[in-house]
N, C-alpha and C positions, 0 to 999 in steps of 0.2 A: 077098451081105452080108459073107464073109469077104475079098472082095478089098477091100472099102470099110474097113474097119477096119484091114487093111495100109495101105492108102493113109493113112489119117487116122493112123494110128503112123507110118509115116514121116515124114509131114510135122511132126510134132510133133517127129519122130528130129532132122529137118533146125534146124529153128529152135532147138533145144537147142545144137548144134554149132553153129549159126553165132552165138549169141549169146556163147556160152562162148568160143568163139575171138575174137568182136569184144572183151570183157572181156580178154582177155589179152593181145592187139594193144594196146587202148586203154591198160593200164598203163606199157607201158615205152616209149611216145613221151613225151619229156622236152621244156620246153620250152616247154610250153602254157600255158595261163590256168589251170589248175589244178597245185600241186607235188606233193603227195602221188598214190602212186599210187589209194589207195582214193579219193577225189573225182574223179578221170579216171574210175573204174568207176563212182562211182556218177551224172557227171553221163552216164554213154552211157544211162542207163533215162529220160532229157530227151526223146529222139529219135521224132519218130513212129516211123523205121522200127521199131524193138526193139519200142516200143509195138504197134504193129499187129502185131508179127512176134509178142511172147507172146498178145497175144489169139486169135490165129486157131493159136499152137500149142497152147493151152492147148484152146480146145472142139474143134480135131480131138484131142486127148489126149482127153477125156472121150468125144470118139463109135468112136475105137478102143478104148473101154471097155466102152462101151453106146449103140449105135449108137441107140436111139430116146428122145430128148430134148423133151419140147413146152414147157415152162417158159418163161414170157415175156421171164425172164433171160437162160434159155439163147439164145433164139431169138434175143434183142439183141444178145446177145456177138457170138453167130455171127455174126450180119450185119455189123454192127461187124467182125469180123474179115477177113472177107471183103471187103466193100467199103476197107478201109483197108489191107491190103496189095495190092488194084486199084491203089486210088492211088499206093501204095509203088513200085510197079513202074514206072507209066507216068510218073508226075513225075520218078523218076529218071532213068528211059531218055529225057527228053522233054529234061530243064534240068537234073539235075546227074552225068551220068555224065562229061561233054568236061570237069568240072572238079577231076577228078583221075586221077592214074595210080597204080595201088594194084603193090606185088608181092607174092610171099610172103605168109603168113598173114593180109596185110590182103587180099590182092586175094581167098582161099578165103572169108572171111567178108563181103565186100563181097556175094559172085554168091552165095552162102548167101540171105543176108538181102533183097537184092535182086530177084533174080531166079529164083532156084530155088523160094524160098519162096511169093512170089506168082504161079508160074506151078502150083507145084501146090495154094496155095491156090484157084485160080479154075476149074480143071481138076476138083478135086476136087471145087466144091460143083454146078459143069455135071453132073457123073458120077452123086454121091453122094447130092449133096442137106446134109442132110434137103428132104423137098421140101411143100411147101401151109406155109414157114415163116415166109413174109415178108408182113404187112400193112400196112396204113397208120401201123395203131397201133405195130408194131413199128420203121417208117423212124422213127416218130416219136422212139420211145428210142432208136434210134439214133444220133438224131444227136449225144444230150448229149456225146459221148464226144469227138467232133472238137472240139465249142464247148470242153469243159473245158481240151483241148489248148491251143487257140488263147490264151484267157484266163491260163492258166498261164501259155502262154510268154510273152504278152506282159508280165505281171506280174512273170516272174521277171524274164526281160530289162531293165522297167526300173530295176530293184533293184541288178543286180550287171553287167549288161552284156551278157550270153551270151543269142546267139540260133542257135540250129542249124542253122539253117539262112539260106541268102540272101536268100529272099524274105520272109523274114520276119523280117529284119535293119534294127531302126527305125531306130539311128544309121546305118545305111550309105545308105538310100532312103528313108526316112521312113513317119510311118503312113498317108500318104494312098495310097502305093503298096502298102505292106504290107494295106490294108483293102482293095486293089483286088485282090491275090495270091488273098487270102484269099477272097474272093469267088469268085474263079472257080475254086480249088479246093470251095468248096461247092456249084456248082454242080454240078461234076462228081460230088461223092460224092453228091448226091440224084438227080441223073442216071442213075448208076450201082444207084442204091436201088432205083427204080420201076423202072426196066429189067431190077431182079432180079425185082422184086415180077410183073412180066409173065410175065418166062421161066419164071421158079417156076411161076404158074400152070398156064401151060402145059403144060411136064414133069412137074405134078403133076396132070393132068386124072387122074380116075377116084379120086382119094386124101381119106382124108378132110382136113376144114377141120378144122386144129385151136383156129380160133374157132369152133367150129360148138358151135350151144347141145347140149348133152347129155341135155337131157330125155327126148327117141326111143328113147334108149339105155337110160336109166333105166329106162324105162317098159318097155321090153321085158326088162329083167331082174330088174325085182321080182317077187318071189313073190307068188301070185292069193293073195286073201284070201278064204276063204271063208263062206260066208254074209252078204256084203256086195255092193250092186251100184256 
């Protein structure tokens, strides 16, 4: 249990510094769609990656806290976090790492946020767990969090322009292509969902269901009342 709470502090360690160093990279590239430097920091909190990257450092922070969590919150962030820096990693590595050449303190916060991040996010919840934490009910809150994304960007996008990314860049490919990106990136994050909800299983044989009704337990811990049958 104490090396899983290092682990979950580190990785929360990692996503602090690589977010704080992308904010400070991000301010003093001049030149952009945005002049001021505070609206360059504030539009990098746009990004899935940052997004997925403080979800999943924010509940490893809470489990290097206190490592046992059942809360249907909890249990949606985590997964949420989990499954969203999955995809952080692999859509980067997959479509957009050949479309830039980072050095210096962009390229430490690139492989931070990138790849360091979701490699010990995923490593971490294989290890750690929490485990019996993924259900149906839970893929299901999970996924509000990609859709808000998606709605957001597409709203903001066509407001002021800014889309962060390529594939989901209307004026460059339009929405019919953008609604086809999109797709198959949900495919994969619910792909990724049940294939946790499995493994979880699995690795959590012998553990309690923390859907599991609690009356058994109730009942075995109430005090006998006496002279009553």
């Amino acid at each position: 249990m104490r090396i899983a709470r290092v682990w979950f502090g580190v990785h929360a360690l990692v996503v602090l510094i690589g977010v704080v160093t992308q904010l400070f990279v991000t301010s003093g590239v001049m030149g952009g769609r945005y002049d001021s430097a505070a609206a360059r920091m504030a539009n990098v909190f746009a990004y899935f990656t940052i997004q997925s990257n403080l979800i999943v450092g924010f509940t490893s922070l809470l489990l290097a806290i206190r490592p046992l969590r059942t809360s249907t919150v909890f249990r949606a962030l985590r997964l949420d976090g989990v499954l969203a820096i999955a995809v952080t990693g692999i859509v980067f590595h997959l479509v957009l790492a050949d479309l830039q050449d980072l050095t210096g303190w962009a390229w430490v916060a690139d492989f931070l946020l990138h790849t360091a991040s979701p490699l010990l996010g995923v490593l971490g919840w294989l290890l750690f767990g929490p485990r019996r934490a993924v259900t149906p009910r839970i893929i299901g809150w999970s996924v509000v969090y990609p859709l808000a994304w998606v709605a957001f960007t597409l709203v903001r996008g066509a407001v002021d322009g800014f889309y962060p990314y390529p594939f989901v860049d209307v004026t460059a490919i339009g929405y019919g292509r953008v609604a086809v990106n999109c797709l198959v990136i949900a495919v994969l994050f619910l792909a990724l969902a049940f294939g946790a909800m499995l493994l979880d299983r699995l690795l959590g044989r012998g553990l309690d269901d923390p859907d599991e009704p609690r009356l058994r337990r109730d009942v075995q811990h109430r005090p006998a009342e006496s002279g009553r049958e």
